[in-house]
Legacy VTK file of the C-alpha trace (Angstrom):
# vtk DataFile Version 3.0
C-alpha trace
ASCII
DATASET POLYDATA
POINTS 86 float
-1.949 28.393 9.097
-5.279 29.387 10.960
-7.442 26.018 11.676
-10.310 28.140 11.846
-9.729 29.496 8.423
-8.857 26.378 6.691
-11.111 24.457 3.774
-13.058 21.791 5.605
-12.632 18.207 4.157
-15.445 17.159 1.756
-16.553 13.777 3.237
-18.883 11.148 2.258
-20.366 9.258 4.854
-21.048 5.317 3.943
-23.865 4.005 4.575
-22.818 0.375 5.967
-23.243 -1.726 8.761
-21.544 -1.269 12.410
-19.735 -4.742 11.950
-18.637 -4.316 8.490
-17.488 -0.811 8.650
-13.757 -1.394 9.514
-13.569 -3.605 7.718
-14.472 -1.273 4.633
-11.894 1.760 6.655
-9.215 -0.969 6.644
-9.390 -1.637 2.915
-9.888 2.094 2.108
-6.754 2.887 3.928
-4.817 0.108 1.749
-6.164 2.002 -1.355
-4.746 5.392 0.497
-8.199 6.543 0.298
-8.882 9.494 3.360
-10.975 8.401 5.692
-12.205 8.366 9.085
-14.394 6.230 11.643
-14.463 6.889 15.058
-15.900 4.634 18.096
-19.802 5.108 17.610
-19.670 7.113 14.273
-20.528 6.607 10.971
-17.494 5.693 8.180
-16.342 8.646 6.488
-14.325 9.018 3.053
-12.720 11.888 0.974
-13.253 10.787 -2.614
-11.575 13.515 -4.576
-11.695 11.679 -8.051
-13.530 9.121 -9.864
-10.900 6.074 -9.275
-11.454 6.932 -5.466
-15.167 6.416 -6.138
-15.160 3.225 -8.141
-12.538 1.590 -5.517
-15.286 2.428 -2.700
-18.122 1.042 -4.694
-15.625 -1.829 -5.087
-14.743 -2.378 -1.829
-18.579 -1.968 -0.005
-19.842 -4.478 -2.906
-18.008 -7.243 -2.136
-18.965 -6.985 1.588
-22.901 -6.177 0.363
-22.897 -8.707 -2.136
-23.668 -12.638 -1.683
-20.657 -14.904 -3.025
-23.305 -15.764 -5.936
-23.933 -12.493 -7.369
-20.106 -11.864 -7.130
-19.279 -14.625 -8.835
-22.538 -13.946 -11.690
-20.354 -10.335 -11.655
-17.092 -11.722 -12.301
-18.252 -14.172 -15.028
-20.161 -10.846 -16.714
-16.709 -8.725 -16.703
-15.072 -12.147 -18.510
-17.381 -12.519 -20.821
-17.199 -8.773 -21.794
-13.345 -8.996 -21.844
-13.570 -12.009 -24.209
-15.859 -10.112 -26.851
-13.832 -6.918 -26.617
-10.401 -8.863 -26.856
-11.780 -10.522 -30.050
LINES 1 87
86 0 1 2 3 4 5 6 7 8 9 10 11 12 13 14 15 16 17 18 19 20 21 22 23 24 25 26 27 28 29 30 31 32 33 34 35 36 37 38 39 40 41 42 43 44 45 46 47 48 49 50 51 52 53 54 55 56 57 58 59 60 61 62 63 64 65 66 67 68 69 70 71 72 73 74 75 76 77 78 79 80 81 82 83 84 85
């Protein structure tokens, strides 16, 4: 196969700080989510479906996020489950 003729990877870059953001490429790799961040460059992923965009929302939350408004979040999704189970 011809490099030069290959489909280039559809990226999106993340917009997150320089000490958080391998943090964030670990996790993504856990979730075998493609991505890429190189010494002095932004954080990369491939999100090719909408599970691979609700893990990185996921993931960059909990990092953005103050242990309050997680916790306001978490009690929100119970309390939804609770009515639903019903």
């Amino acid at each position: 196969m011809n490099p030069s003729s290959s489909k280039p990877e559809a990226g999106q870059v993340i917009e997150i700080s320089w000490a958080d953001r391998w943090q964030v490429y670990r996790r993504l790799q856990e979730l075998a989510i493609p991505c890429k961040c190189g010494t002095n460059q932004p954080l990369s992923a491939q999100i090719n479906d909408v599970a691979a965009a609700i893990q990185l929302w996921s993931v960059v939350r909990q990092l953005t996020l103050g242990r309050r408004d997680l916790a306001s979040w978490l009690e929100g999704c119970w309390q939804m489950r609770g009515e639903t189970g019903k």
